[in-house]
DOFIDREN-347404 format. One record per residue: chain; residue in three letters; residue number from 1; y, z, x of N, C-alpha, C, CB in turn. Coordinates in Angstrom, 3 decimals, always signed. Each point is the difference from the previous one (the first is absolute). Glycine has a CB too. Example, Ala and Ser with C-alpha at 12.3 -4.5 7.8 and 13.67 -1.06 7.14 Angstrom:
! DOFIDREN-347404
   mol   type   seq        nc2        nc3        nc1       cac2       cac3       cac1        cc2        cc3        cc1       cbc2       cbc3       cbc1
     A    Ala     1     -5.690     +7.800    +13.190     +1.190     +0.000     -0.890     +1.200     +0.000     +0.900     -1.173     +1.246     -1.892
     A    Ser     2     +2.223     -1.966     +1.542     +1.190     +0.060     +0.820     +1.090     +0.730     -0.770     -0.628     -2.145     +1.184
//
This chain:
! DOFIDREN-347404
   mol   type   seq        nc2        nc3        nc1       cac2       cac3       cac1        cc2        cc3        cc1       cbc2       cbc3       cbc1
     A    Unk     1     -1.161     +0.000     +0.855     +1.161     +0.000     -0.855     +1.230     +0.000     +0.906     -1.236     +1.225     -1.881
     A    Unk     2     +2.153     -1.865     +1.688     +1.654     -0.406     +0.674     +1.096     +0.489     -0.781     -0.741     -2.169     +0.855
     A    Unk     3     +1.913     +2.163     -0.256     +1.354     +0.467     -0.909     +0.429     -1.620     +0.450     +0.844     +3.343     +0.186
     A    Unk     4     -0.080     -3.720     -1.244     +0.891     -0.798     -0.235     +1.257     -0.095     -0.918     -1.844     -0.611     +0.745
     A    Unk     5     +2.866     -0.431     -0.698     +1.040     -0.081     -0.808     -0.164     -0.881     -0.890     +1.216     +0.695     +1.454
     A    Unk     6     -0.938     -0.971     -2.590     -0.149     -1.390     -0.418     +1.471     -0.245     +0.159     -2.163     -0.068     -1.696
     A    Unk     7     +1.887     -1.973     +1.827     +0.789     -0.169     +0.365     +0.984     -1.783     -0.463     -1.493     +2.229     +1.644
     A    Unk     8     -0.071     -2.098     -2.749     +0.179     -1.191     -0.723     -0.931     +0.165     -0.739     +0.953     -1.401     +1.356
     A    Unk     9     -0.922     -0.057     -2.527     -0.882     -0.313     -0.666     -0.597     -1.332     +0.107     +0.955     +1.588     -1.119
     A    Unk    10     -2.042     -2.033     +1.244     -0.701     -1.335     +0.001     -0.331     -0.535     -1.396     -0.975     +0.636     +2.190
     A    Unk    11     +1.764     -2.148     -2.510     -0.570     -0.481     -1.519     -1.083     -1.222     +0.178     +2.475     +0.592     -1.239
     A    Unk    12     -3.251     -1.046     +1.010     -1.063     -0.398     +0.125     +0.172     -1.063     -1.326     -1.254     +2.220     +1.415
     A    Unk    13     +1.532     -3.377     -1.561     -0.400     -1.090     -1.287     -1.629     -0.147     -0.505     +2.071     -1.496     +1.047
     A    Unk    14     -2.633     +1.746     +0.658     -1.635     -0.914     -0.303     -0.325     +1.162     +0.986     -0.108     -3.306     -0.411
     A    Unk    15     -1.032     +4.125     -0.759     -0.672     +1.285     +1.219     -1.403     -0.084     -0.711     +2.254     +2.135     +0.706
     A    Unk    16     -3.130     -1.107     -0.088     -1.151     +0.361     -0.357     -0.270     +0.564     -1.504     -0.038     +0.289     +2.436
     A    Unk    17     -0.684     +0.001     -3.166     +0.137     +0.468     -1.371     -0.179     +0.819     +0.095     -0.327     -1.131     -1.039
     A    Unk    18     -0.116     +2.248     +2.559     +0.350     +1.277     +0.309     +1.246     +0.402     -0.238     -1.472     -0.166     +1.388
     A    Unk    19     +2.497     -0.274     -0.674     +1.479     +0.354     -0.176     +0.829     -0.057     -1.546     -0.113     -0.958     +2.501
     A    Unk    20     -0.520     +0.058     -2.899     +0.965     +0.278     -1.684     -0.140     +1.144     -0.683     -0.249     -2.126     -0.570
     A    Unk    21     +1.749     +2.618     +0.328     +0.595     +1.099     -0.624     +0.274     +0.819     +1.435     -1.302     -0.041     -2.674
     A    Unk    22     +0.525     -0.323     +3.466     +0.605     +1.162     +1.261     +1.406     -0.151     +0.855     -2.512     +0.160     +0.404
     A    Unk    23     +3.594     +1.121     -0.015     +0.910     -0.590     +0.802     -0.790     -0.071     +1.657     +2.271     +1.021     -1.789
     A    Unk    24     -1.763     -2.016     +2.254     -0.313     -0.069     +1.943     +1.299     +0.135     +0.528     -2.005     -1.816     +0.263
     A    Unk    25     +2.248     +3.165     +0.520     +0.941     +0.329     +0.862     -0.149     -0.318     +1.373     +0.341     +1.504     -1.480
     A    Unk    26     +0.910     -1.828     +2.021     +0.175     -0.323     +1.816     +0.220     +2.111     +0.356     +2.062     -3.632     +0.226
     A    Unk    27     -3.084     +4.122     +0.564     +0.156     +1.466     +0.605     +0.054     -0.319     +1.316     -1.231     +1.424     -1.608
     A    Unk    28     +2.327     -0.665     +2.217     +0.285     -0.137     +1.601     -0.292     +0.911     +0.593     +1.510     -1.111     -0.133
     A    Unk    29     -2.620     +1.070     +0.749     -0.735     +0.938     +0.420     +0.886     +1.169     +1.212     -2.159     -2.005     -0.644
     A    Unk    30     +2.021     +3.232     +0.521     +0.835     +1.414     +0.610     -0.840     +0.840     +0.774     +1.429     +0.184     -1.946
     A    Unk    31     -0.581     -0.130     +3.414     -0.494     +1.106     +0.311     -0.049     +1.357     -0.361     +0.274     -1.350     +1.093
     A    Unk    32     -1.127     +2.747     -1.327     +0.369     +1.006     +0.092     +1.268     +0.807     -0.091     -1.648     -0.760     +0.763
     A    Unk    33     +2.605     +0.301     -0.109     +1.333     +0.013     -0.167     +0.902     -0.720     -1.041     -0.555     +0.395     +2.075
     A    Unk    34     +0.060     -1.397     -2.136     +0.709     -0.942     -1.167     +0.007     -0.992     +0.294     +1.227     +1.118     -0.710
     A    Unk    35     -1.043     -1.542     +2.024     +0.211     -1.408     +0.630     -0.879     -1.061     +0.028     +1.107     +1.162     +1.168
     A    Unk    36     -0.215     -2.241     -2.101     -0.733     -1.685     +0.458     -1.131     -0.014     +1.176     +2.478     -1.134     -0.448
     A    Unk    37     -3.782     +0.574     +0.268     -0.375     -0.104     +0.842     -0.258     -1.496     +0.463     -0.521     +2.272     -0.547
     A    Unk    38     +1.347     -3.471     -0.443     +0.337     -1.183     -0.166     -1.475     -0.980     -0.393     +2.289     +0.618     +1.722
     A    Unk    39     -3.054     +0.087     -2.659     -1.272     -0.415     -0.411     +0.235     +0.432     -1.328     -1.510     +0.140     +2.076
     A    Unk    40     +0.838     -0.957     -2.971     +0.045     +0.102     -1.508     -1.378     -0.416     -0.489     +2.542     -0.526     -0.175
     A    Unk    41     -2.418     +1.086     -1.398     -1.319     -0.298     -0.770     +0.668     -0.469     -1.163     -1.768     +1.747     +0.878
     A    Unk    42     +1.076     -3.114     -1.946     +0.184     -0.279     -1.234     -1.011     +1.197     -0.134     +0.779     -2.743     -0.459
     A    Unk    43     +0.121     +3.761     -0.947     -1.401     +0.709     -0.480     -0.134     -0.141     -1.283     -0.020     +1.629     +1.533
     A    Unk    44     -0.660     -1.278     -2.251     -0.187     -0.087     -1.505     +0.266     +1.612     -0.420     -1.952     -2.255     -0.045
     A    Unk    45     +3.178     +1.878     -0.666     +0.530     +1.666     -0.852     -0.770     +0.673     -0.741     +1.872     -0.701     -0.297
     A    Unk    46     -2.364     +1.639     +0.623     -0.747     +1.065     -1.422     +0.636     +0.907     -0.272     -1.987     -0.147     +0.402
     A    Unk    47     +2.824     +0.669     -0.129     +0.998     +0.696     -0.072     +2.043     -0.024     -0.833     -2.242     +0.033     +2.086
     A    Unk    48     +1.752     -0.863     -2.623     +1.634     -1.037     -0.150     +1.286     +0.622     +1.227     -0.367     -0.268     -3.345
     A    Unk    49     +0.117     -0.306     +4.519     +1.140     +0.336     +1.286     +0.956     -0.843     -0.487     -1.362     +0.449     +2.228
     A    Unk    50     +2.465     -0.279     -1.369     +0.881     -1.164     -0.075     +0.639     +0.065     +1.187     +0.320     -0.125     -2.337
     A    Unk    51     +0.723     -1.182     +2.585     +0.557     -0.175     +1.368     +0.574     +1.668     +0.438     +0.806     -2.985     -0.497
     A    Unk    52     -0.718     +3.275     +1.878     +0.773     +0.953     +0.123     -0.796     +1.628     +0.167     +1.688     -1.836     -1.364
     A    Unk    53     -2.831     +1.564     +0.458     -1.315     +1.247     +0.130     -0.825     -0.149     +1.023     -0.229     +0.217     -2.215
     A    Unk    54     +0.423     +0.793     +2.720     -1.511     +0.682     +1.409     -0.703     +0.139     -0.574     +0.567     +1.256     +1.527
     A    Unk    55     -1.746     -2.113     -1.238     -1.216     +0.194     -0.604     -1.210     +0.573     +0.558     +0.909     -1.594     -0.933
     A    Unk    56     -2.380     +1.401     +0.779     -1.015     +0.474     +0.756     -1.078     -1.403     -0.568     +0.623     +3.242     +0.179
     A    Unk    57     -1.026     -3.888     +0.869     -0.347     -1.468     -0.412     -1.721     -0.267     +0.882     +3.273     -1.013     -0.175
     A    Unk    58     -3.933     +0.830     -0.480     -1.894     +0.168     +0.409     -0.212     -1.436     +0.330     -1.122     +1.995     -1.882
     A    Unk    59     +1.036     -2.047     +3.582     -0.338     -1.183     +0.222     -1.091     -1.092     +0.392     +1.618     +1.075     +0.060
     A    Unk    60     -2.523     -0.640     -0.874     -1.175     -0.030     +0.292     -0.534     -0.576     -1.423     +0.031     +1.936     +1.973
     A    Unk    61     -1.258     -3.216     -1.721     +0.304     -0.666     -1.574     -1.209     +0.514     -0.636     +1.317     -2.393     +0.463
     A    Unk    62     -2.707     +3.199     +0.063     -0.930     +0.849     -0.811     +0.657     +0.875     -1.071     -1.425     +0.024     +1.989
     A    Unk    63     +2.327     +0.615     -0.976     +0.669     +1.228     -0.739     +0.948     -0.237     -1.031     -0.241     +1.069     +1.939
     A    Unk    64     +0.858     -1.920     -1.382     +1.337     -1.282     -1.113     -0.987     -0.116     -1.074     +1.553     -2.027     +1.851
     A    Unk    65     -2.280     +0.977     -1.589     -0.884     -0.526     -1.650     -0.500     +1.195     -0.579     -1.058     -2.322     +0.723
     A    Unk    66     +0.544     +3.572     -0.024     +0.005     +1.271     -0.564     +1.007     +0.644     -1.186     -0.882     +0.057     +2.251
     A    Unk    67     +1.527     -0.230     -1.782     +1.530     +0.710     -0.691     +0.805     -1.038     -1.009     +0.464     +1.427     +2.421
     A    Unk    68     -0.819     -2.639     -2.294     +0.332     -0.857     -1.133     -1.159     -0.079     -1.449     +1.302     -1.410     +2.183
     A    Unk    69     -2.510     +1.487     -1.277     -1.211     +0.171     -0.813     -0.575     -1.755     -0.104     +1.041     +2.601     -1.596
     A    Unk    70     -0.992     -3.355     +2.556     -0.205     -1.259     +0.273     -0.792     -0.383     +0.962     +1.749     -0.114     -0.792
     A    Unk    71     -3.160     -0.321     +0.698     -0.479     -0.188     +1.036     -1.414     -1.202     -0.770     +1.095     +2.813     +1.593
     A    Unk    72     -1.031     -4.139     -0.878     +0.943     +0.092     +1.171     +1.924     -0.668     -0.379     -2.863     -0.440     +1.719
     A    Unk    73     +3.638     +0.511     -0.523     +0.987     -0.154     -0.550     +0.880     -0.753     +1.660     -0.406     +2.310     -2.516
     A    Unk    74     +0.784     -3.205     +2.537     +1.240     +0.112     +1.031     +0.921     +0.835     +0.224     -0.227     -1.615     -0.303
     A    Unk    75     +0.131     +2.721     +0.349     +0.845     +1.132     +0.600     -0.268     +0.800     +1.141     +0.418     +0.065     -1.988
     A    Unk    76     +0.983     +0.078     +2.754     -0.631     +0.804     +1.084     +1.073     +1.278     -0.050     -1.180     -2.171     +1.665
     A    Unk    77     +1.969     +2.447     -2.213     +1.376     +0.898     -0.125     +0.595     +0.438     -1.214     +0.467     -1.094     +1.758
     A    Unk    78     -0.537     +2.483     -1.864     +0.254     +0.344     -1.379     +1.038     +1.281     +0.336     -2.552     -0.893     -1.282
     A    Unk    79     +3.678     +0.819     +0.178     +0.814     +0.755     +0.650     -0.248     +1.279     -1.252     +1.880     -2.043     +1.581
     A    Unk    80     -2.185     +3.324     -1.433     -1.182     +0.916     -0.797     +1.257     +1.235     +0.214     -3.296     -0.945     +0.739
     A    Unk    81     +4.262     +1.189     -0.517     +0.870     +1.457     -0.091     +1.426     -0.373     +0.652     -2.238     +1.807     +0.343
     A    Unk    82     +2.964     -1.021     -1.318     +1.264     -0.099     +0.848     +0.795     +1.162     +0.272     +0.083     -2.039     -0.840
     A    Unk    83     +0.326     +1.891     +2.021     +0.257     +1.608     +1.063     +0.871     +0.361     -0.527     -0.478     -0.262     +2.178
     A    Unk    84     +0.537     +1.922     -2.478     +1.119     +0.160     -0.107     +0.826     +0.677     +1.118     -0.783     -0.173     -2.148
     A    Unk    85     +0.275     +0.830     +3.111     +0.586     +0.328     +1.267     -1.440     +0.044     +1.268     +2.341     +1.613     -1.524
     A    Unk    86     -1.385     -1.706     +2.556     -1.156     +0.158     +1.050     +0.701     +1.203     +1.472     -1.136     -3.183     -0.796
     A    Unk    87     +0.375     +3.886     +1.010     +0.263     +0.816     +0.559     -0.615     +0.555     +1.285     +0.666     +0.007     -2.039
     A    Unk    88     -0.138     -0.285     +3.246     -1.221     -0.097     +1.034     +0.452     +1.055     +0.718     -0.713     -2.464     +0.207
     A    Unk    89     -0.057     +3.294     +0.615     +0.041     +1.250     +0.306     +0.497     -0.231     +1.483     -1.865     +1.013     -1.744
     A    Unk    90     +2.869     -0.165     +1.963     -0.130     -0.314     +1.787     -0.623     +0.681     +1.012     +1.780     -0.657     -0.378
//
């Protein structure tokens, strides 16, 4: 599991018949601290995020099609909680 931002949204005309009704967000993947680590995931929202939310995003597509309840499915990224603070000890 990763922290990320979202940081967009992806619209899709012609997708899989997995994806209909689902939103697919652009998450920019964060270090620990907060920081860009200049790598991203399209994920599939279960959560309704939106631009601007730290999220917690499962990147791994067993566990993805897990949590959508799809298998099998083209997914590898599901964005499953959104942070509300993070707090690292020094």
């Amino acid at each position: 599991m990763h922290i990320g931002k979202v940081s967009g949204t992806v619209v899709a005309t012609f997708k899989d018949k997995v994806f209909e009704g689902k939103k697919l967000l652009i998450v920019d993947r964060l270090t620990p601290e907060g920081e860009p680590t200049g790598h991203y995931w399209i994920a599939v929202d279960d959560v309704q995020a939106g631009v601007g939310d730290t999220v917690l995003v499962i990147d791994e597509g067993n566990s993805a099609r897990q949590v959508v309840g799809m298998d099998p499915a083209p997914i590898r990224a599901v964005v499953v909680g959104i942070v509300d603070e993070i707090d690292i000890a020094a």
